[in-house]
N, CA, C and O of each residue as an XYZ file, in Angstrom:
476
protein
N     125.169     62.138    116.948
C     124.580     63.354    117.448
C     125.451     64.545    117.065
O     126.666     64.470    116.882
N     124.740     65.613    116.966
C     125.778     66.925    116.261
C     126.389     67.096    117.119
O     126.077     66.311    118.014
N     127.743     68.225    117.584
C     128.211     68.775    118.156
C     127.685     70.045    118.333
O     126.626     69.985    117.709
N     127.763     70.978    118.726
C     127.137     72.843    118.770
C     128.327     73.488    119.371
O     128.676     72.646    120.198
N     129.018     74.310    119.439
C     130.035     75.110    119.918
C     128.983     75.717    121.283
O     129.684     76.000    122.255
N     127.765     75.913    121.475
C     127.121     76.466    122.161
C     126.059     75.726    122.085
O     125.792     75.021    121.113
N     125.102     75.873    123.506
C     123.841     75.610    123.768
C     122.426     76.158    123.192
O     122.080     77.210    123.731
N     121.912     75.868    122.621
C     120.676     76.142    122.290
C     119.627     75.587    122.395
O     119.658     74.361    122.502
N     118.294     76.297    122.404
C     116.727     75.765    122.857
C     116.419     74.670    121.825
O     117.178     74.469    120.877
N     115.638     74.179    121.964
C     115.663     72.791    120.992
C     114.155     73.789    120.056
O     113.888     74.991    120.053
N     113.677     72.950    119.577
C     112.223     73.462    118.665
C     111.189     74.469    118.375
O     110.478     74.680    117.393
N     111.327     75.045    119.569
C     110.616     76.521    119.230
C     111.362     77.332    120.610
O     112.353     76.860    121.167
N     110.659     78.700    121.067
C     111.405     79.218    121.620
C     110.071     80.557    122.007
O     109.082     80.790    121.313
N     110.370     81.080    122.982
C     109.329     82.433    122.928
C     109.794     83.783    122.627
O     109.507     84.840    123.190
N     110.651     83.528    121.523
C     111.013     84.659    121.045
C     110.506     84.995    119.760
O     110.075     84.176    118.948
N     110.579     86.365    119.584
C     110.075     86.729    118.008
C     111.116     87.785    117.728
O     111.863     88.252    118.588
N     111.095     88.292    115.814
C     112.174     89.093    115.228
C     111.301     90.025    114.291
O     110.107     89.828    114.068
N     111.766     90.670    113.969
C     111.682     91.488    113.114
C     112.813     91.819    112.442
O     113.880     91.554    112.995
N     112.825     92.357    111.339
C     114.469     92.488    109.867
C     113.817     92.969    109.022
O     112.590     92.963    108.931
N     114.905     93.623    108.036
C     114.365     93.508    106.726
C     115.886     92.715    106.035
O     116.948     92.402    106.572
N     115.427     92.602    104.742
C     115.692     91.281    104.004
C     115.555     92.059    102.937
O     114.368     92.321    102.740
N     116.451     92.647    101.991
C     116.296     93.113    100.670
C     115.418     94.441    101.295
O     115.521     94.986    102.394
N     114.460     94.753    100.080
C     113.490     95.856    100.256
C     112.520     95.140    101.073
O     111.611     95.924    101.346
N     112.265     93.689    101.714
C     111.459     93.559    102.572
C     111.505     93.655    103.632
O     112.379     92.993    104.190
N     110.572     94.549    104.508
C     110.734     94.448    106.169
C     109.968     92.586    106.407
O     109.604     91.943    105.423
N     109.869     92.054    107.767
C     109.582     91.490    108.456
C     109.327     91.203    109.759
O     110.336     90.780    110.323
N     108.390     91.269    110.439
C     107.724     91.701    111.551
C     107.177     90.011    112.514
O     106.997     88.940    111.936
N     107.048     90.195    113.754
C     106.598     89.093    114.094
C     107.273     87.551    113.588
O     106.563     86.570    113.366
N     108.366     87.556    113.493
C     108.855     86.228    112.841
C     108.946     85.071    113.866
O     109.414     85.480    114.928
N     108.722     84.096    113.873
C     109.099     83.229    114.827
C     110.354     82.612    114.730
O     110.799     82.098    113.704
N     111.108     82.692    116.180
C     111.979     82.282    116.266
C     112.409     80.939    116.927
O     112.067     80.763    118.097
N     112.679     80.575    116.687
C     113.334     78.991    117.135
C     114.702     78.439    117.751
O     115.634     79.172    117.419
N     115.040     77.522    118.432
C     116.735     76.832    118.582
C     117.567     78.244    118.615
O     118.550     78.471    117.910
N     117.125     78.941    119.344
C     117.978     80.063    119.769
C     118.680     79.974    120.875
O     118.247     79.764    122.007
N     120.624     80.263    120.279
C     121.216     80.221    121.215
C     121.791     81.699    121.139
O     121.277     82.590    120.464
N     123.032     81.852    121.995
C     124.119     83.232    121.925
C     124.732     83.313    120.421
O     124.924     84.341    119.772
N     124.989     81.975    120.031
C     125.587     82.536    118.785
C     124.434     82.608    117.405
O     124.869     82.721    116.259
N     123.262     82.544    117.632
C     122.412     82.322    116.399
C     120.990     81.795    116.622
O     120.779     81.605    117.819
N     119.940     81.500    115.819
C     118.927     81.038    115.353
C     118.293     80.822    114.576
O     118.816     81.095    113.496
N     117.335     80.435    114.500
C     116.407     79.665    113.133
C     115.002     80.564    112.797
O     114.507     80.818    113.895
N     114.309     81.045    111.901
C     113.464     81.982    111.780
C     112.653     81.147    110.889
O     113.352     80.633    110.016
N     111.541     80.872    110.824
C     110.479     80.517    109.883
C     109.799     81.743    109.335
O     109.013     82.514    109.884
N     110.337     81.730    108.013
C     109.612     82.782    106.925
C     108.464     81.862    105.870
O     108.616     80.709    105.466
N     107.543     82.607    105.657
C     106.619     82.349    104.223
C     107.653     82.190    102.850
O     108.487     82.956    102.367
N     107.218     80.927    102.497
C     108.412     80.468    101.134
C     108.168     81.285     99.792
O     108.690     81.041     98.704
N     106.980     82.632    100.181
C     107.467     83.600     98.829
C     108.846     84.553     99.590
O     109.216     85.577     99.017
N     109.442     84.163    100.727
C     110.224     85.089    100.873
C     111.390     84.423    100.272
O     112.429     85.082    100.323
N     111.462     83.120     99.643
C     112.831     82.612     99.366
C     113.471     83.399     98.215
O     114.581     82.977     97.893
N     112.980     84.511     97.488
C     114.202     85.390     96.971
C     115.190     85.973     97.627
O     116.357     85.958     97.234
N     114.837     86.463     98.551
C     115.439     86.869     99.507
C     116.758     86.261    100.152
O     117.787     86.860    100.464
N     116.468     84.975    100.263
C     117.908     84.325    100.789
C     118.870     83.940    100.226
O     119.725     83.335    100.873
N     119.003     84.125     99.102
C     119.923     83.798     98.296
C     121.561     84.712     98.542
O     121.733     85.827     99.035
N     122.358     83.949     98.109
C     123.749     84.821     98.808
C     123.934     84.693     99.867
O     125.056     84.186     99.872
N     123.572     84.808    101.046
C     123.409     84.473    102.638
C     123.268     86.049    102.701
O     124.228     86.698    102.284
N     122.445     86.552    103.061
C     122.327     88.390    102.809
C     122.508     87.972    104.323
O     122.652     86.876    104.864
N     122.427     89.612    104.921
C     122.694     89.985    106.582
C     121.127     90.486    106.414
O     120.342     90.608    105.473
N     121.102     90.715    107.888
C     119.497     90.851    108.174
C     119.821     92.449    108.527
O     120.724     92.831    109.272
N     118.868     93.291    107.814
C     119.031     94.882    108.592
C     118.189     94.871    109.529
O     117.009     94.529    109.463
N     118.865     95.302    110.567
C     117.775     96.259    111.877
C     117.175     95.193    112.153
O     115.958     95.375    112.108
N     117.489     94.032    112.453
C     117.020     92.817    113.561
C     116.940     93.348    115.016
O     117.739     93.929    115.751
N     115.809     92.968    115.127
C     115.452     93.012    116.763
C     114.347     91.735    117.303
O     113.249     91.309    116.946
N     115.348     91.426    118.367
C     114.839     90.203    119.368
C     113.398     90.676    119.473
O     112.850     91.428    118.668
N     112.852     90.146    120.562
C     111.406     90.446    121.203
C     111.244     89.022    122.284
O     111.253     87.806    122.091
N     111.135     89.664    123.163
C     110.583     88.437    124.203
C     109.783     89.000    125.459
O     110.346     89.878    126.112
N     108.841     88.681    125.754
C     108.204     89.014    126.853
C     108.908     89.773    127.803
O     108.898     91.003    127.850
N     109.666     88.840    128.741
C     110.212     88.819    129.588
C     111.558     89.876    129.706
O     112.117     90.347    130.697
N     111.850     90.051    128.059
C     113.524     90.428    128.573
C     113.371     92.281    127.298
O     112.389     92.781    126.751
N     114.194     92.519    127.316
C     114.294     93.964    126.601
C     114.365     93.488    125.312
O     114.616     92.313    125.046
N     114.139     94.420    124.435
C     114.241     94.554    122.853
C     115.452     94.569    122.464
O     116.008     95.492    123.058
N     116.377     93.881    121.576
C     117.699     94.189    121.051
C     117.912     94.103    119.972
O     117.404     93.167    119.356
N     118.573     94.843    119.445
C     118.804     95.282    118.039
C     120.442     94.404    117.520
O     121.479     95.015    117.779
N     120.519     93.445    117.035
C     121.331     92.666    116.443
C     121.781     92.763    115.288
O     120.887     93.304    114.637
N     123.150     92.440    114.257
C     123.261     92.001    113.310
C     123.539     90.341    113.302
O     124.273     89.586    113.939
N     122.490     90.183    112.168
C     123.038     89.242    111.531
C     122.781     88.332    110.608
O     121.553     88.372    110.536
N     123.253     87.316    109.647
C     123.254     87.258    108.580
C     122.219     85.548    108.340
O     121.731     84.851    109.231
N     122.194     85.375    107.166
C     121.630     83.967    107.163
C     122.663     82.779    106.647
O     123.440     82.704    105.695
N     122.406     82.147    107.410
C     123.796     81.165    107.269
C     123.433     79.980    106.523
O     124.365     79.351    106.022
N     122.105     79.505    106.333
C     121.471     78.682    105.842
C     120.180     78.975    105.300
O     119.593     80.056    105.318
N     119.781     77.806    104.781
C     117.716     77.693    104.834
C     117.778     76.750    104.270
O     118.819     76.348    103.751
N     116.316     75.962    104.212
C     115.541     74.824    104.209
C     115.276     74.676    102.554
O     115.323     73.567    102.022
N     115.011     75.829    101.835
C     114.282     76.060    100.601
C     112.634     75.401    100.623
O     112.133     74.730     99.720
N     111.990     75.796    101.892
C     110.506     75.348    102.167
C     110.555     73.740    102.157
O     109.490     73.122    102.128
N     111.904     72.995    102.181
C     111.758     71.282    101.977
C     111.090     71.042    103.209
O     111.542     70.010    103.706
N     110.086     71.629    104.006
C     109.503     70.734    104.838
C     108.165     70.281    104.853
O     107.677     71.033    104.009
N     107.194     69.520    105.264
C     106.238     68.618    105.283
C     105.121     69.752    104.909
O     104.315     69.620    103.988
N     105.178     70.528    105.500
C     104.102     71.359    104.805
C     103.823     72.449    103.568
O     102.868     72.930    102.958
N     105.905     72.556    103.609
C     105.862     73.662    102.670
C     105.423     74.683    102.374
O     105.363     75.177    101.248
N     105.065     75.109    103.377
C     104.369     76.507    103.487
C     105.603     77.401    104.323
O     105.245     78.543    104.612
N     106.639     77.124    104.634
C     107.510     77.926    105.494
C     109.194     77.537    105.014
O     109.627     76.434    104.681
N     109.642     78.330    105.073
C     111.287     78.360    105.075
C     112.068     78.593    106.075
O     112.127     79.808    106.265
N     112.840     77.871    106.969
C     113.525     77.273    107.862
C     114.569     78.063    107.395
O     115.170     77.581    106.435
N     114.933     79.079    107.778
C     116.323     79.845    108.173
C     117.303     79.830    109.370
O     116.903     80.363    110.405
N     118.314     79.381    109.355
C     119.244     79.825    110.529
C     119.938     81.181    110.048
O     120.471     81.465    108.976
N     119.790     81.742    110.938
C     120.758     83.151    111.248
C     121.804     83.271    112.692
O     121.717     83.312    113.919
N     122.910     83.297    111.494
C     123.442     83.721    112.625
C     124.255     85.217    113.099
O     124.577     85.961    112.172
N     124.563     85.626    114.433
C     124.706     86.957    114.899
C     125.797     87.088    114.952
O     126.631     86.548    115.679
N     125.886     87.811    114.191
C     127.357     88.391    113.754
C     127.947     89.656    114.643
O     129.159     89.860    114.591
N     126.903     90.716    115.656
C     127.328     91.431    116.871
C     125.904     91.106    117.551
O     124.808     91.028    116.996
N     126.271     90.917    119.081
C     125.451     90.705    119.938
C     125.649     91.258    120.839
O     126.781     91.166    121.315
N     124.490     92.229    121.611
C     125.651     93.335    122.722
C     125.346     92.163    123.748
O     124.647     91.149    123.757
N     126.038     92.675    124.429
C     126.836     91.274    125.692
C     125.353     91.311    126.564
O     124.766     90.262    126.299
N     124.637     92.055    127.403
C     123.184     92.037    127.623
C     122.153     91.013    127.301
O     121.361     90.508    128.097
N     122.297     90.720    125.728
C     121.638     90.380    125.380
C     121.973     89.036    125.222
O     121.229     88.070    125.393
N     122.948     89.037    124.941
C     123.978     87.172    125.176
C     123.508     86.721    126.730
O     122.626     85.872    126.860
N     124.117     87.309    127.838
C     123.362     86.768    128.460
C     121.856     86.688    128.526
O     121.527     85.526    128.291
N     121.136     87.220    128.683
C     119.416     87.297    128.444
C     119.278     85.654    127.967
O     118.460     84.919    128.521
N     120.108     85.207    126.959
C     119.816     84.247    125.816
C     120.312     82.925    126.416
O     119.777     81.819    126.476
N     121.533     83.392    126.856
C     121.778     81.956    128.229
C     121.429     81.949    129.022
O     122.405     81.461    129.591
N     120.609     82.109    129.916
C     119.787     82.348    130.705
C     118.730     81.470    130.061
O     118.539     80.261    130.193
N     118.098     82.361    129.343
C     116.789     81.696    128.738
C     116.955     80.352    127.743
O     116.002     79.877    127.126
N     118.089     79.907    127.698
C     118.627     78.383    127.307
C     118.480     77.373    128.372
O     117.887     76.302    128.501
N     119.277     78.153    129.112
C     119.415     77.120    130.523
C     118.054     76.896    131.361
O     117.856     76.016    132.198
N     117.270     77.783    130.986
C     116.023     77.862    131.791
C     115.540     76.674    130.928
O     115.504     75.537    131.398
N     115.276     76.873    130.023
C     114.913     76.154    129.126
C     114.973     74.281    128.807
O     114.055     73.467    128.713
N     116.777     74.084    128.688
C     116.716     72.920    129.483
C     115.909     72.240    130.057
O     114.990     71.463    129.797
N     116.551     72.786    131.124
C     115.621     72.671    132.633
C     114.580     72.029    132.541
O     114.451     70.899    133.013
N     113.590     72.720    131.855
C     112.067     72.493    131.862
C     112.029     71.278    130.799
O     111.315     70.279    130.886
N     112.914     71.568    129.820
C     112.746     70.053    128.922
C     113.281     68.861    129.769
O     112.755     67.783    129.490
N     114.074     68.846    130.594
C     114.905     67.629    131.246
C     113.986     67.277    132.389
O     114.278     66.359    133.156
């Protein structure tokens, strides 16, 4: 089983992002396995120019129902290159490179809640 330095939501999550990525903005992204230090974003696999290098994400902002809007940096630490079953999506982790403290908690919180409901 992996280790994680931190807790995170397992498979999806009710959060969404927005960034831009090169000259592309991105709106509505789904977010996933979001913890305090990072997460996973499913993009459309014409965006895989884009990830190359591990670029930083400009002008990221959270979105969640429940909690305030926050404006984050941070970068992509990985991706999938669309290797999954449907291939229609690219599996990004990003991770946050400044997180205002607000919003860290917001995110443990909504981990632990989270849990919870899976256990």
């Amino acid at each position: 089983m992996e280790k994680r330095k931190t807790s995170r939501t397992s498979l999806i999550s009710d959060y969404n992002a927005e960034f831009k990525l090169g000259d592309q903005a991105f709106s509505r992204i789904q977010v996933s396995n979001i913890g305090t230090s990072g997460c996973c974003v499913q993009l459309p696999v014409a965006s895989a120019k884009y990830l190359k290098n591990k670029p930083l994400l400009d002008n990221m902002i959270l979105f969640h129902a429940d909690a305030k809007h926050y404006s984050l940096k941070g970068r992509v630490a990985w991706h999938d290159g669309g290797q999954n079953p449907k291939g229609q999506w690219i599996t990004a982790g990003v991770e946050f490179l400044e997180t205002p403290q607000e919003c860290a908690q917001e995110i443990k919180e909504y981990v632990m809640a989270s849990v919870k409901r899976e256990n």
